[in-house]
matplotlib code that plots the C-alpha trace (Angstrom):
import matplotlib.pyplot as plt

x = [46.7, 50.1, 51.5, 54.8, 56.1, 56.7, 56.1, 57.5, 60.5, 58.7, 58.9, 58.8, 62.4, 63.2, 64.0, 61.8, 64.6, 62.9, 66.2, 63.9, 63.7, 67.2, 68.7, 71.6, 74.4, 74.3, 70.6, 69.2, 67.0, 70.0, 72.5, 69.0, 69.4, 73.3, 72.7, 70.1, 72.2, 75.0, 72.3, 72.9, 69.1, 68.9, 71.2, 68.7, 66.3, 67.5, 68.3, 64.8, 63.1, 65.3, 63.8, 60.4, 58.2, 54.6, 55.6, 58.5, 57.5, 59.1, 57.2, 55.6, 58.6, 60.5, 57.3, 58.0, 61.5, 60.5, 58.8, 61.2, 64.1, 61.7, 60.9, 64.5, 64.5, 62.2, 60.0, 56.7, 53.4, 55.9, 56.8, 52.7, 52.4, 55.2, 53.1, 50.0, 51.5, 53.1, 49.6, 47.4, 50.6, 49.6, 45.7, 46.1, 47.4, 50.9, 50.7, 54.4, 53.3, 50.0, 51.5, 54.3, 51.7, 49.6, 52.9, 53.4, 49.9, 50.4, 53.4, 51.2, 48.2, 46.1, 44.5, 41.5, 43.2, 46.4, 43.6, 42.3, 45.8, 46.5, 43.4, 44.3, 47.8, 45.7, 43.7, 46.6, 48.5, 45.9, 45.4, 49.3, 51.0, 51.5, 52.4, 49.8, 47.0, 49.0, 48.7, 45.3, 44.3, 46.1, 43.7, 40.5, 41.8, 42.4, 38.7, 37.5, 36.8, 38.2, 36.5, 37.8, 41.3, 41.4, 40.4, 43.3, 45.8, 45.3, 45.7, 48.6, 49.6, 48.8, 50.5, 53.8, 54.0, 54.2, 56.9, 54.9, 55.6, 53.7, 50.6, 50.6, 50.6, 47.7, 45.8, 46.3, 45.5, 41.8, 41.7, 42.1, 39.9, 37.4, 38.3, 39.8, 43.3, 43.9, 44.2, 46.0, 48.5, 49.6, 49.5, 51.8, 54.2, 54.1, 55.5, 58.2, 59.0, 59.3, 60.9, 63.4, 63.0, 63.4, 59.9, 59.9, 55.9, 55.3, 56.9, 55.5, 51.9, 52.4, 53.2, 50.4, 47.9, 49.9, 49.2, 45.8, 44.5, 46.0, 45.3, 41.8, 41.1, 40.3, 43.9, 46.0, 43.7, 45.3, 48.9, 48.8, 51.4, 50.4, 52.4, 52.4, 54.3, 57.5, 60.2, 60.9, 60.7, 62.1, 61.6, 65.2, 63.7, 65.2]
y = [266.2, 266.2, 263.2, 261.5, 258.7, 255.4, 252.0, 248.9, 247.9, 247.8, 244.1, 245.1, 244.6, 240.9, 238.7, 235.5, 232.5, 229.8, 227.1, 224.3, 227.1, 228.0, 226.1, 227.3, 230.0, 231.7, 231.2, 234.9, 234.9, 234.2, 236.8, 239.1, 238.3, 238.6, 242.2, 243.5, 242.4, 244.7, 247.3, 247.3, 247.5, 248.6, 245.6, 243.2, 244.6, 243.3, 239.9, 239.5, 240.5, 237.9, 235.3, 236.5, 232.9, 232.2, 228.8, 229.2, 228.3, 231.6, 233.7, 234.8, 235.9, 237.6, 240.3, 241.1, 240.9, 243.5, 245.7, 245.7, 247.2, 249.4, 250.7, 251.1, 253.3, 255.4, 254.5, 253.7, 253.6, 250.9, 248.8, 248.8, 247.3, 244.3, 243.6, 243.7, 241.3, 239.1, 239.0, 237.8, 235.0, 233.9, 233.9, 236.7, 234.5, 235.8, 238.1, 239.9, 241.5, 242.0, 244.2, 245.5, 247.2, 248.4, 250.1, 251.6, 252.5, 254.6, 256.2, 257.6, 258.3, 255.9, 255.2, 253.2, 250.8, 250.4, 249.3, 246.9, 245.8, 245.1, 243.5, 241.0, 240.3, 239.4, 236.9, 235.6, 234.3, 232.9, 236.5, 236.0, 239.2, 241.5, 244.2, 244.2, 244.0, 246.9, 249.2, 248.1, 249.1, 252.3, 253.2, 252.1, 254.3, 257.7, 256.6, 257.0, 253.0, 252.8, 249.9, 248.1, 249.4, 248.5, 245.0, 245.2, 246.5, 244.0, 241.2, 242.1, 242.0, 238.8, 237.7, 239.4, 237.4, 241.2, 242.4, 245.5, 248.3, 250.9, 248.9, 249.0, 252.9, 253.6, 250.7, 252.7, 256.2, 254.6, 253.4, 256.7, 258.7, 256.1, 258.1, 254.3, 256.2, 253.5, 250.8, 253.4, 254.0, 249.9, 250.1, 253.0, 251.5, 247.8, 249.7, 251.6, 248.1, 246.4, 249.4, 248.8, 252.4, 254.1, 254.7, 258.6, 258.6, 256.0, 257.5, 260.8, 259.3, 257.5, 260.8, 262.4, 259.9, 260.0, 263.4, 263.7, 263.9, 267.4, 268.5, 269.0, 265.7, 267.3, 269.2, 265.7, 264.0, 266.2, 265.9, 262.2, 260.9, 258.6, 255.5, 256.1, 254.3, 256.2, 255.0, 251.9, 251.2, 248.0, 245.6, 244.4, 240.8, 240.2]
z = [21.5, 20.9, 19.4, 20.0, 17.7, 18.9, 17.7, 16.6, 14.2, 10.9, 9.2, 5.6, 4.3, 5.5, 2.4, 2.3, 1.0, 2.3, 2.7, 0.3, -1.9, -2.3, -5.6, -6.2, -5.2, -8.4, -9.8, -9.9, -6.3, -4.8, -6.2, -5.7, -1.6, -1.8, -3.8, -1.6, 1.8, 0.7, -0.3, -3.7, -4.6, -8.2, -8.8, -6.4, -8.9, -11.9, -10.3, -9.0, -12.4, -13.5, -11.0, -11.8, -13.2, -12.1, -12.2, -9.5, -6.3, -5.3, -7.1, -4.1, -2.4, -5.6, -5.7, -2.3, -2.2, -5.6, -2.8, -0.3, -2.7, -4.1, -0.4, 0.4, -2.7, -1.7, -4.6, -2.4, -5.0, -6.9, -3.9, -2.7, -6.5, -5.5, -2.3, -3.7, -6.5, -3.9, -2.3, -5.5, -6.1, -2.8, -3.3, -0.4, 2.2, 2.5, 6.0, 5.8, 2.0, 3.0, 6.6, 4.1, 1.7, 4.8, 6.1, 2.6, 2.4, 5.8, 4.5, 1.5, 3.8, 2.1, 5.4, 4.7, 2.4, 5.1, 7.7, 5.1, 4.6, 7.8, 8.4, 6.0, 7.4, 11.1, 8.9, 6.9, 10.0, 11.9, 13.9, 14.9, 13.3, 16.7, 14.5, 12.4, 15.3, 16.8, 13.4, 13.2, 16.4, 15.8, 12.6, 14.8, 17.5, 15.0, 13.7, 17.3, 17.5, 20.9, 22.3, 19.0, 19.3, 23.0, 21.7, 18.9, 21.5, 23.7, 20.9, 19.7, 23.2, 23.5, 19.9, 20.8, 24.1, 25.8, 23.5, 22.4, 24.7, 22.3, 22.4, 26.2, 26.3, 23.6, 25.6, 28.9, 26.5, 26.1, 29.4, 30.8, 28.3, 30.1, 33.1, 34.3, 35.9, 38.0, 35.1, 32.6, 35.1, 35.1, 31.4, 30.9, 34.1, 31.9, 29.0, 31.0, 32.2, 29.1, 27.4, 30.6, 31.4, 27.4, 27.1, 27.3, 26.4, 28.6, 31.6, 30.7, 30.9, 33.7, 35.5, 34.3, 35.5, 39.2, 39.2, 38.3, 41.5, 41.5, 38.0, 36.1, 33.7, 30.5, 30.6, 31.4, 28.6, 26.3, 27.1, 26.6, 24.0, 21.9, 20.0, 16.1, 13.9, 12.7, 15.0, 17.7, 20.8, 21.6, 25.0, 24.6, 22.7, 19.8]

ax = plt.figure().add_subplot(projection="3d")
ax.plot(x, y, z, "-o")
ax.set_aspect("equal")
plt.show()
């Protein structure tokens, strides 16, 4: 099959500063945020090793913040240590480090543990992380677990408020590998719609499955174009 990469805008380098949390304009998590804004990140670095105190409430947040600038680096086994270290400050219920390391854990084909990860960002936010039900349907789906990727699909459907275009075309890709046209057709045509028309892959499906009728099935299932995470595809919602 050839694959196509779509997906949605990756979460992993927003700065948690809770406004409570916030003490001063110059205290080191602070001048950390204010560093890594102007993309100064070996400077956000040293101001968030500087912030680093079990005892701060923040603690949490200056792992992952740790993470993210060590992401934008390029420096990915060290950021999957931040998020992981965010994770145990939080007794594992933090659901942005935990779909951060998951999205690192991709990157370095660690694909088991990236499931897990994502797994545990669903049941840190009360099953309300779109993306991460969308990347987790996407491992169950390259494990052949199509029923249970159909499932995830359509949950992070449902937890995106219909926001995730690329969720709607790999639902319709099962949907039509269970020889169910008709449905995978309205799947890829919702994604066209949301994408408001941008949705190469989506169209190209959609095609596909119109013309069926005058192709073999086994040749249009294998021109289908999947939605992997590597670059967005937005519905206009910010």
């Amino acid at each position: 099959m050839r694959n196509s990469i779509y997906s949605v805008t990756l979460a992993v380098l927003i700065l948690v500063a809770p406004a409570a949390a916030r003490q001063s304009e110059d205290d080191p998590f602070t001048r950390g945020n204010r560093a890594f804004r102007l993309g100064q990140y070996e400077m956000a670095i040293f101001e968030y090793r500087q912030a680093l105190n079990p005892m701060d409430e923040r603690y949490g947040e200056t792992n992952y913040n740790l993470g993210a600038c060590a992401y934008a680096l390029g420096r990915k086994r060290e950021a999957a240590d931040w998020f992981r270290a965010a994770l145990k400050a939080q007794h594992g219920h933090y659901a942005n480090a935990a779909y951060a390391l998951g999205t690192v854990l991709e990157e370095l084909q660690q694909w088991q543990e990236a499931r897990a990860a994502f797994k545990q960002a669903i049941e840190a936010s009360d099953g309300k992380h779109a993306e991460a039900w969308f990347r987790y349907g996407l491992a169950l789906q390259r494990e052949g677990q199509l029923s249970l990727a159909a499932e995830s699909y359509e949950r992070a459907i449902a937890a995106s408020g219909d926001h995730l275009p690329a969720s709607r075309n790999n639902l319709g890709i099962i949907l039509a590998r269970w020889n169910r046209f008709d449905e995978a057709a309205r799947e890829f045509a919702r994604a066209l719609q949301l994408s408001k028309g941008t949705f190469a892959e989506a169209r190209y499906n959609l095609s596909l499955c119109q013309r069926r009728r005058v192709s073999q099935p086994g040749a249009l299932l294998a021109e289908l174009k999947i939605s992997e995470p590597n670059a967005a595809v937005s519905d206009g919602q910010k």
